[in-house]
C-alpha positions as CSV (number, residue, x, y, z in Angstrom):
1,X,24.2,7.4,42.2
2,X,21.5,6.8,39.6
3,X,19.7,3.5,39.1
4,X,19.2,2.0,35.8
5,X,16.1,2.7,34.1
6,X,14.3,-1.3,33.7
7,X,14.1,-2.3,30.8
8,X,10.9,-2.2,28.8
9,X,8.5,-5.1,28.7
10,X,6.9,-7.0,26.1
11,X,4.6,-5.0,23.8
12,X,1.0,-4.5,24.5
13,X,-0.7,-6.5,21.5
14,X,-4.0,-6.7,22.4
15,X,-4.4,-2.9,23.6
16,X,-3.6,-1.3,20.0
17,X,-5.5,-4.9,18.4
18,X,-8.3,-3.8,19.5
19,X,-8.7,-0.8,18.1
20,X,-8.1,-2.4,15.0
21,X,-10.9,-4.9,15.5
22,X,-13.8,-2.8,15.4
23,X,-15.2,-2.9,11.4
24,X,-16.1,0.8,11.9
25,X,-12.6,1.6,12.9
26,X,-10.9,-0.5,10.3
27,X,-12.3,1.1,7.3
28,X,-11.4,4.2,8.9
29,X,-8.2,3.2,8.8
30,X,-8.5,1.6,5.1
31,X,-10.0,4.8,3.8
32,X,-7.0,6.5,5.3
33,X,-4.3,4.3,3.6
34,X,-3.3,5.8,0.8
35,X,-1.8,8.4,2.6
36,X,-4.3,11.3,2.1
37,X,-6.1,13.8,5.1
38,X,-9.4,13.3,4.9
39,X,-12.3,15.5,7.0
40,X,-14.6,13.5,9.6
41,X,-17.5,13.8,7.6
42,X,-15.8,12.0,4.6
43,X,-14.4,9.4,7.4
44,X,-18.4,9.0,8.6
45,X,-19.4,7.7,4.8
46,X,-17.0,5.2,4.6
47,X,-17.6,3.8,8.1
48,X,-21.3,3.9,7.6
49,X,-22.0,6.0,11.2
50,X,-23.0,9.0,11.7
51,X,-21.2,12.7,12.2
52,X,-21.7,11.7,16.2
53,X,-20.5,8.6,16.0
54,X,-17.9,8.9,14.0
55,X,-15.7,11.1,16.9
56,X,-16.0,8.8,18.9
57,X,-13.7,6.2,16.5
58,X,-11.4,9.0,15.6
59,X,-10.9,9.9,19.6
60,X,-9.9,5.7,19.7
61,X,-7.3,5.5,16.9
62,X,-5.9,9.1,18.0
63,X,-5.9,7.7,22.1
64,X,-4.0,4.7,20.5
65,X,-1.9,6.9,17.5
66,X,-2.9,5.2,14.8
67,X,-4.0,8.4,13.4
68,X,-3.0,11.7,13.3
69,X,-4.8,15.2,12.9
70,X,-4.2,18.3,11.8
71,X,-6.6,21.7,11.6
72,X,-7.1,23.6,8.5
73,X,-9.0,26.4,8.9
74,X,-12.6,24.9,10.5
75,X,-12.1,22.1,9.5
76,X,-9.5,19.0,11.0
77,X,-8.3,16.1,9.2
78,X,-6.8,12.7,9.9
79,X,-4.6,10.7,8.5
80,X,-2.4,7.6,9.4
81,X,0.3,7.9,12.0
82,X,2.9,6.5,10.4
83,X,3.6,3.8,7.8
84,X,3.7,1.0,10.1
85,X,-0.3,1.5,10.5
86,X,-0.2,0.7,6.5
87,X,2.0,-1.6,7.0
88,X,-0.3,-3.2,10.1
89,X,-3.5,-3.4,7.4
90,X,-1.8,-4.9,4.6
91,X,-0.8,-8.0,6.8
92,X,-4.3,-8.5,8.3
93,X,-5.8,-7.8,4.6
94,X,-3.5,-11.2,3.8
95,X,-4.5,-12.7,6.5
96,X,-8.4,-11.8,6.9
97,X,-10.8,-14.1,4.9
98,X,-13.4,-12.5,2.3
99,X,-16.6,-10.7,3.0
100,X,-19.2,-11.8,1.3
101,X,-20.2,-8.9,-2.1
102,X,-23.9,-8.0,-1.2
103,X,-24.3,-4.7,-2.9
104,X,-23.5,-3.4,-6.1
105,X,-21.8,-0.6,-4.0
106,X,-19.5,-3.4,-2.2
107,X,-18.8,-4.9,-5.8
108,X,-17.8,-1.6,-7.1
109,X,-15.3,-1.2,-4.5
110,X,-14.0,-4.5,-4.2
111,X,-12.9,-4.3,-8.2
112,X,-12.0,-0.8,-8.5
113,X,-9.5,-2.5,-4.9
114,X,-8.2,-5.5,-7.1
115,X,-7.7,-3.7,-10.5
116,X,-5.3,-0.7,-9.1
117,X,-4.5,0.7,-5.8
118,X,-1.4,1.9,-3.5
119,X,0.2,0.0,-1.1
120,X,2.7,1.6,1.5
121,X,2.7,4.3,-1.3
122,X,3.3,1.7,-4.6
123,X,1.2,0.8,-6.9
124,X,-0.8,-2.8,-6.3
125,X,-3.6,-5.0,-7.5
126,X,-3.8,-6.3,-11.1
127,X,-1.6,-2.8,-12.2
128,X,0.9,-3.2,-9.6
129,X,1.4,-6.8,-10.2
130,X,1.0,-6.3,-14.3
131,X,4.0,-3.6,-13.8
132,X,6.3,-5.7,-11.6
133,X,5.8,-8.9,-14.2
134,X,6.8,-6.6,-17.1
135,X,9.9,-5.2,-15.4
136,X,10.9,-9.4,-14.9
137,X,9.6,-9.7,-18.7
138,X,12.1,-7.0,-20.9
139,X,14.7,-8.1,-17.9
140,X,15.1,-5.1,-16.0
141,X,14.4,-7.4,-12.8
142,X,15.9,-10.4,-12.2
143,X,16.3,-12.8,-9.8
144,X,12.4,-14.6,-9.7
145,X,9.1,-14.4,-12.0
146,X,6.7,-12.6,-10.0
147,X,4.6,-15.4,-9.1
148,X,3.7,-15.9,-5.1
149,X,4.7,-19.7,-4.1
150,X,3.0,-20.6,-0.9
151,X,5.2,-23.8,-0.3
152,X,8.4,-21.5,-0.8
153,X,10.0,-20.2,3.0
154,X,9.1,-16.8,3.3
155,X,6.6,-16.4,0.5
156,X,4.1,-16.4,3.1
157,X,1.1,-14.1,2.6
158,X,1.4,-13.2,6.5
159,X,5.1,-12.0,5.4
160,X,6.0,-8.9,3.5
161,X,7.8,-10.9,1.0
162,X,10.9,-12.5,1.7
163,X,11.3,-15.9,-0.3
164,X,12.8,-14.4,-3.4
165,X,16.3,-12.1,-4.1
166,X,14.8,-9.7,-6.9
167,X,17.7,-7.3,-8.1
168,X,17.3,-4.7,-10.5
169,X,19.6,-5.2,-13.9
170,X,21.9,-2.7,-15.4
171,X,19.7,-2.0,-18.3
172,X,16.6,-1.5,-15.9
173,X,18.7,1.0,-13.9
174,X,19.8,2.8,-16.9
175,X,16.6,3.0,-18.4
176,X,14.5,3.8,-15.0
177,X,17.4,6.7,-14.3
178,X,16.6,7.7,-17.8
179,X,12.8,8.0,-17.2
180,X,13.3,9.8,-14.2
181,X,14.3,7.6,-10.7
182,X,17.1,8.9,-8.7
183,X,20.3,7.1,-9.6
184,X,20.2,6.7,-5.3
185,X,17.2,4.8,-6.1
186,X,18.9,2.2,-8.7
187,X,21.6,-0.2,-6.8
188,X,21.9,-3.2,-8.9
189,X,23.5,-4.9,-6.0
190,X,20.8,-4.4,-2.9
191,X,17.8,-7.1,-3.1
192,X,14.5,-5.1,-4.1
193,X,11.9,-4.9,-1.7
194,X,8.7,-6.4,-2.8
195,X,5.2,-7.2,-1.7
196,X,2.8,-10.4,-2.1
197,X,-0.4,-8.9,-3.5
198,X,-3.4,-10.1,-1.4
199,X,-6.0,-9.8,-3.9
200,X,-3.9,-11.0,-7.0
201,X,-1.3,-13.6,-5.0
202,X,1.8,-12.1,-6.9
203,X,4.3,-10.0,-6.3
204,X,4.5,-6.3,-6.7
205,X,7.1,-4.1,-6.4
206,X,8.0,-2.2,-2.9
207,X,10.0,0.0,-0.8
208,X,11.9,2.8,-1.8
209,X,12.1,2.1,-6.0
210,X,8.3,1.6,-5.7
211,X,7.1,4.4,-3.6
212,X,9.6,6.4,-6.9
213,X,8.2,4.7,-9.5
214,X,4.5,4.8,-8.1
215,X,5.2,8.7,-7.6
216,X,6.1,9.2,-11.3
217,X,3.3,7.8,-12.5
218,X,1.5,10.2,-10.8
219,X,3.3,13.0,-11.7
220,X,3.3,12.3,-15.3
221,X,-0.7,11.5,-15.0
222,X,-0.4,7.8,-15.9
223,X,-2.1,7.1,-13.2
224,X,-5.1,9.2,-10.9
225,X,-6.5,8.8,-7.6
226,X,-10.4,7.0,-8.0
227,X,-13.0,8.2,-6.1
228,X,-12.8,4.7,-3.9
229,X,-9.8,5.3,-1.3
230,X,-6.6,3.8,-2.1
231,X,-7.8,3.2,-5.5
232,X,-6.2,4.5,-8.9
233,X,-7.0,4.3,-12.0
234,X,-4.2,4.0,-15.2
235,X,-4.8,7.0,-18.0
236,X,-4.9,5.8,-21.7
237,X,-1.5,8.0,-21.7
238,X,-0.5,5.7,-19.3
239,X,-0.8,2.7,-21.1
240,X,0.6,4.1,-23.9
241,X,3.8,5.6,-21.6
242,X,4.5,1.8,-20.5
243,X,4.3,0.4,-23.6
244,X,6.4,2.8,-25.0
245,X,9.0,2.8,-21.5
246,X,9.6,-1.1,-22.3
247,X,10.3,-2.8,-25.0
248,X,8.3,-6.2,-25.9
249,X,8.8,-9.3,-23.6
């Protein structure tokens, strides 16, 4: 007669946290947020070690899976396990106080974060948050204005954005289906997912209509990868596309 298996104990925190606390590590890790494979080499420059050095980290978040690799031809990339490791940085970026800006490389990075990045796949920063206020502006969301409340249960910038009920209205589903988003995509009746921004204090639009809409932008080249990871840039076609998607406020 077999014996029950025991049950599982309480999670190992501070195993996986610490690969997470070593500086080197986490911008590994940032670098590798916006879901792209990247070589070790590249994954050296934006930790600041060296080609040696740099294995050593990789072996770390790969012992811990954090990241993943894959070979192509001579050359291996890495990329982020899964979406909870996204998921993991977003809540410390809230969290984390500011580094000091002590280089014009460090400023360079630090705007081209704020003004447009992705963020478990949606768009973020000053775009991200622009977007989501015009989709509450025309009407196409309802439910709240955009605007993070710290005082408000569950519009905590530790949580992943809880204190509002955002719903998407008829006329945004009609017109989002019309532009392109899955019908699956466009329940009027299930809250929207949404994030609090950490560099603007807002909200920005998540989950599954996000990652959609963040994904037609791309494919209609309203928006490009930077050369800063997780960064994007919006095309002048893009912000001619939005303002011709939406009507005036």
């Amino acid at each position: 007669m077999s014996q029950n298996p025991s049950p599982p104990g309480e999670p190992e925190i501070a195993g996986i946290a610490s690969a997470f606390a070593d500086p080197r590590r986490a911008r590994v890790l940032m670098a590798l947020a916006d879901g792209r494979a990247l070589p070790a080499g590249r994954l050296a420059e934006e930790a600041g070690v060296s080609a040696s050095t740099i294995s050593n980290h990789l072996a770390v978040l790969l012992n811990h899976e954090l990241v993943a690799v894959e070979q192509q031809g001579r050359h291996r990339y890495y990329r982020l396990a899964t979406s909870e490791v996204e998921g993991v940085l977003e809540a410390l970026a809230r969290l984390a106080p500011r580094a000091p800006i002590t280089s014009l490389r460090a400023h360079t990075r630090a705007h081209a974060i704020r003004a447009a990045r992705t963020c478990y796949r949606h768009l973020a920063g000053q775009a991200g948050v622009d977007l989501f206020q015009r989709f509450v502006g025309v009407g196409w969301i309802t439910g709240g204005d955009g605007l993070h409340r710290p005082e408000t249960a569950g519009d905590r910038l530790s949580a992943s954005g809880k204190g509002e009920q955002y719903r998407l209205a008829p006329e945004g589903a009609r017109s989002l289906e019309a532009w392109g988003i899955s019908p699956k995509l466009l329940s009027t009746v299930r809250p929207l997912r949404y994030c609090i921004d950490w560099t603007e204090q807002a909200h920005h639009l998540g989950g599954p209509l996000g990652t959609a809409i963040t994904d037609r932008l791309f494919d209609l080249g309203w928006i490009v990868r930077d050369k800063v990871p997780r960064s994007v840039n919006v095309t002048v076609e893009g912000e001619a596309g939005l303002v011709a998607l939406m009507p005036s406020s």
